[in-house]
C-alpha positions in Angstrom: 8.3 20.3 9.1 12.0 21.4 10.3 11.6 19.0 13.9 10.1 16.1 11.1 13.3 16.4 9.0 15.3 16.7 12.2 13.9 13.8 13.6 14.5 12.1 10.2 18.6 12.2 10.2 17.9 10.1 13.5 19.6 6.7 13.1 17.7 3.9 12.1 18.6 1.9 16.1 17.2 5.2 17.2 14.5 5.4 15.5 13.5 1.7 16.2 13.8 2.5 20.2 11.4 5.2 19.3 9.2 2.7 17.6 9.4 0.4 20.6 7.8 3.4 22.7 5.3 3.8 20.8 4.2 0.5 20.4 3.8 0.5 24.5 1.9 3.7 24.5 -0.4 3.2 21.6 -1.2 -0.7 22.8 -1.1 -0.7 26.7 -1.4 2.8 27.4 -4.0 4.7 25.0 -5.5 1.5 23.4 -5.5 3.4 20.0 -8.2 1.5 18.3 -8.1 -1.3 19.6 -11.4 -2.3 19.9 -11.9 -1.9 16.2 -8.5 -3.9 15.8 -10.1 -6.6 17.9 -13.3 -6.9 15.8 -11.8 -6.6 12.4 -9.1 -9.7 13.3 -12.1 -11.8 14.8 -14.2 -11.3 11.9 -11.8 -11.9 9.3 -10.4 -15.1 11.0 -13.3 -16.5 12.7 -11.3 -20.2 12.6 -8.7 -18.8 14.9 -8.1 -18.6 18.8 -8.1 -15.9 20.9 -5.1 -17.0 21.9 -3.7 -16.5 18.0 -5.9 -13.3 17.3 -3.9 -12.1 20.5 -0.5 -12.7 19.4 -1.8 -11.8 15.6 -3.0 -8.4 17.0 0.3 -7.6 19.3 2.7 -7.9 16.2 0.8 -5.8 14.2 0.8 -3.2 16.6 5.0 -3.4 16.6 4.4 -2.9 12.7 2.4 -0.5 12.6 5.1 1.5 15.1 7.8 0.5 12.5 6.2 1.9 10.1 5.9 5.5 11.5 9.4 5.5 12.3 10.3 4.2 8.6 8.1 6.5 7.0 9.7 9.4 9.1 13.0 8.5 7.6 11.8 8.6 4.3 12.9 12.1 4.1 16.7 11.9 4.1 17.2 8.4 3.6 19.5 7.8 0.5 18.8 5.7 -2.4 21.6 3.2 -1.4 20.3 2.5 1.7 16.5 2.7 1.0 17.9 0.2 -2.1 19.2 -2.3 0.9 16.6 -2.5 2.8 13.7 -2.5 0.3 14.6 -5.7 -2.1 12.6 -6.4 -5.6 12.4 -9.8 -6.2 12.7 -11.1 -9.9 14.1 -7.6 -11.4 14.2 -9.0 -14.6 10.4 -8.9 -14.5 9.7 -5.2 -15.0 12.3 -4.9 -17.8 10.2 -7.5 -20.1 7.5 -4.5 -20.1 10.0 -1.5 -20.2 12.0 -3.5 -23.1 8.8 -3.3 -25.3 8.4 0.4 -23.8 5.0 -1.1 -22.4 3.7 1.0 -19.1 2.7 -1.0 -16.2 -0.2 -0.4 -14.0 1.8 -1.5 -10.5 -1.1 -2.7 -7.5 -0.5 -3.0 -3.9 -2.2 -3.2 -0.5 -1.9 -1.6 2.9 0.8 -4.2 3.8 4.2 -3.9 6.0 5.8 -0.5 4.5 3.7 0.2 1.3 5.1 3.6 0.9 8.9 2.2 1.0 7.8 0.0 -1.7 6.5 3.2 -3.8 9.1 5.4 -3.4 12.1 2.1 -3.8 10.0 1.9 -7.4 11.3 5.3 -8.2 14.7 4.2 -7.9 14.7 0.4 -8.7 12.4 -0.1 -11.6 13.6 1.5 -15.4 10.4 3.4 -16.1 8.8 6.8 -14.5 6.7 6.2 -11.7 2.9 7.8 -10.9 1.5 6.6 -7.9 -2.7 7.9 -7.0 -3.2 9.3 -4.1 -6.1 10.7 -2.2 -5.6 14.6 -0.5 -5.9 15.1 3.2 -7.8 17.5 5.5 -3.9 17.6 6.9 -2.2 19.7 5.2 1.3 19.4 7.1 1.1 15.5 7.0 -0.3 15.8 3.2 3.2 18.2 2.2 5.0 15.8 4.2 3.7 12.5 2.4 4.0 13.7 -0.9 7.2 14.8 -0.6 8.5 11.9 0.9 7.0 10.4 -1.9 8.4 12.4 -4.6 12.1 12.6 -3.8 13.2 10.3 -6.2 11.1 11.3 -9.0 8.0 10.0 -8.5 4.7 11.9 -10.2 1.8 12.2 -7.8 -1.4 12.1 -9.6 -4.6 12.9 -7.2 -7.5 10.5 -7.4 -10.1 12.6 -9.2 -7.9 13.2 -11.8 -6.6 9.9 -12.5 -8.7 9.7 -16.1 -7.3 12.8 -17.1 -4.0 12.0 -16.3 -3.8 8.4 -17.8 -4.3 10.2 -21.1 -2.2 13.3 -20.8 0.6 11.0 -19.8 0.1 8.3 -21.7 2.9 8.1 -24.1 5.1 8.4 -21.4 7.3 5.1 -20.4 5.7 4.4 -16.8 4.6 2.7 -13.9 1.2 4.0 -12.5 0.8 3.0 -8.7 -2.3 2.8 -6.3 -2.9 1.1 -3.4 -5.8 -0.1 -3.8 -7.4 -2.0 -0.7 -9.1 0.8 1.2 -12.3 1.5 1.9 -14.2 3.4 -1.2 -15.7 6.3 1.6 -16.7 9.1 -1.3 -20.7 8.5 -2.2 -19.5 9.3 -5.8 -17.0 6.3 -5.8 -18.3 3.1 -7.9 -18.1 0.1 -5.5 -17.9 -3.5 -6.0 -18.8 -5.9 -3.8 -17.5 -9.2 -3.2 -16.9 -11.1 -0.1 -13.5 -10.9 1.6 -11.9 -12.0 4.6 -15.2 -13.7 5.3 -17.4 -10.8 5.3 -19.2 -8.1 3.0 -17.2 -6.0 1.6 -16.8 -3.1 -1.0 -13.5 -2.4 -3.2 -13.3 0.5 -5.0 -14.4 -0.2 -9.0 -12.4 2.4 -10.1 -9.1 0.4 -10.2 -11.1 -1.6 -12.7 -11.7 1.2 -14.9 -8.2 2.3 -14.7 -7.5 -0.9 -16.2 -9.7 -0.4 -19.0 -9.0 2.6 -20.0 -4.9 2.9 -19.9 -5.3 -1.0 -21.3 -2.1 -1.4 -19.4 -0.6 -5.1 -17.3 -1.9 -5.3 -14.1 0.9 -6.2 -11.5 0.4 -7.0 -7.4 3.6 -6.8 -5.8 3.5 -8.6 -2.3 5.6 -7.8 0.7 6.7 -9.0 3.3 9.4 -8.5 6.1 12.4 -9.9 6.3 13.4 -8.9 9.2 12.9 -5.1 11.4 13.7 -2.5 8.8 14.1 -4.9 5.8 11.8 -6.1 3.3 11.2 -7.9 0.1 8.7 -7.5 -2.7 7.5 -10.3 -5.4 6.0 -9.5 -8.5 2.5 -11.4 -9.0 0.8 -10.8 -12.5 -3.0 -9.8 -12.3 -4.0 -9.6 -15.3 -3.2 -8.7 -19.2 -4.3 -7.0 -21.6 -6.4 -6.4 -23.8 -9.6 -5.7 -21.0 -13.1 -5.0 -22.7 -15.7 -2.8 -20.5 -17.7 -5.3 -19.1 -15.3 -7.5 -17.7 -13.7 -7.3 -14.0 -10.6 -9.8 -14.6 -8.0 -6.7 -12.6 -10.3 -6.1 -9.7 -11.0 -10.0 -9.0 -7.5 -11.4 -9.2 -6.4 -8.1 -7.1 -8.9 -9.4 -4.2 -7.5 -12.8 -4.2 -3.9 -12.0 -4.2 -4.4 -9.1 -1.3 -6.6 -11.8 0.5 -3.8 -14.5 -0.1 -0.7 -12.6 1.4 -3.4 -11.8 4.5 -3.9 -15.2 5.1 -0.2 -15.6 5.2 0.8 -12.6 6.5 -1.8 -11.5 9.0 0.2 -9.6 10.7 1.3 -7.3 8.0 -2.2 -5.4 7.4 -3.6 -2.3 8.0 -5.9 -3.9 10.5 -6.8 -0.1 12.5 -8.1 1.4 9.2 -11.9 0.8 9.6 -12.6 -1.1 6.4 -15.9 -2.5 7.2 -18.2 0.7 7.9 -21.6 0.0 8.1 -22.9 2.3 5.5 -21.1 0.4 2.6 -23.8 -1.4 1.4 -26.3 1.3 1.1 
């Protein structure tokens, strides 16, 4: 952890040569997953070139390289510069809930820098911040992550006990975060099927059900870059409240928005995360 926050206090031109490294190892030199990168572009945008999956493919490689050297610096990065570089769109939007001390369940998807847009919450939005997260066999990149996460106050609430902790904390002023576009991989998770990105695919149904039972507004926050090491972030209502049991307003809206800002974004995506496993529809 000590080389980590070493390599943390590197400056961010640095840290973006460091990127630029990576980028050539991982996509000319090891190939890291790029045949899985390959299929999951083709499938998803069957209307497009090879040409445009090529160049589509390339840039999300350089992002994906920037990301790793962002997160890194999430450890000693202040909250004025983290402030600069992570924008919120529409500020005023947030404080409509917080004004009528109404919690916010906040939604977002595996695009650009999804954990600068968590921990920029922490510091940009007038409420406490929970964000779900799911442990890892890692247990050095686990402490790492979560405390990234949580140096500006954020709670980090693990997925199996997101019930329990909806109630315990429930008269508490806050936003509850989860990013929410992964594959559902536990046999025990609920799974909802729909098609996306024009295949079969599973979502998990939980995020419904969190929905449902804190009763809370659903809100999608899209980013996007604006340039290297600077982004912005727009607020897109999903749904409101009240949700009864049977319905699945929050989990259909949230596909459409995460398969909108795909469509214009491709780029942006977490396209190496293998999100169309076989065994999904058993």
């Amino acid at each position: 952890m000590l080389i980590i926050r070493l390599l943390s206090y590197l400056p961010f031109g640095i840290l973006y040569l460091l990127s630029d490294f990576l980028f050539f190892v991982s996509y000319y030199i090891v190939r890291y997953r790029r045949r899985l990168v390959k299929k999951n572009l083709r499938n998803s945008f069957p209307g497009k070139t090879k040409n445009e999956l090529s160049v589509i493919e390339k840039e999300f490689y350089r992002n994906l390289c920037d990301y790793a050297v962002e997160m890194l610096k999430l450890l000693t990065i202040s909250k004025e510069e983290l402030t600069r570089r992570m924008k919120f769109n529409e500020p005023e939007f947030v404080h409509q809930f917080s004004s009528k001390n109404q919690s916010i369940l906040f939604l977002a998807s595996h695009q650009f820098n999804w954990e600068w847009l968590l921990v920029s919450a922490s510091i940009s939005f007038p409420m406490a911040i929970d964000f779900v997260y799911q442990p890892i066999h890692n247990k050095l990149f686990e402490r790492f992550s979560v405390l990234s996460r949580t140096r500006f106050g954020a709670h980090a609430i693990q997925r199996d006990e997101v019930a329990r902790e909806l109630v315990k904390r429930r008269n508490i002023l806050r936003g509850v975060a989860i990013v929410a576009d992964q594959y559902p991989g536990y046999k025990k998770d609920k799974k909802y099927p729909v098609k996306f990105l024009n295949q079969d695919t599973v979502f998990f149904l939980g995020l419904n059900n969190m929905a449902v039972l804190s009763q809370y507004p659903a809100v999608y926050y899209t980013i996007r870059k604006v340039k290297r090491g600077y982004y912005e972030a727009d607020p897109n209502i999903v749904a409101l409240p009240p949700y009864e049991k049977t319905e699945t307003v929050v989990i259909d809206n949230y596909i459409k928005l995460v398969e909108q800002v795909i469509n214009q974004y491709p780029s942006g995506w977490l396209w190496s995360h293998n999100r169309w496993k076989k065994r999904h529809l058993k």
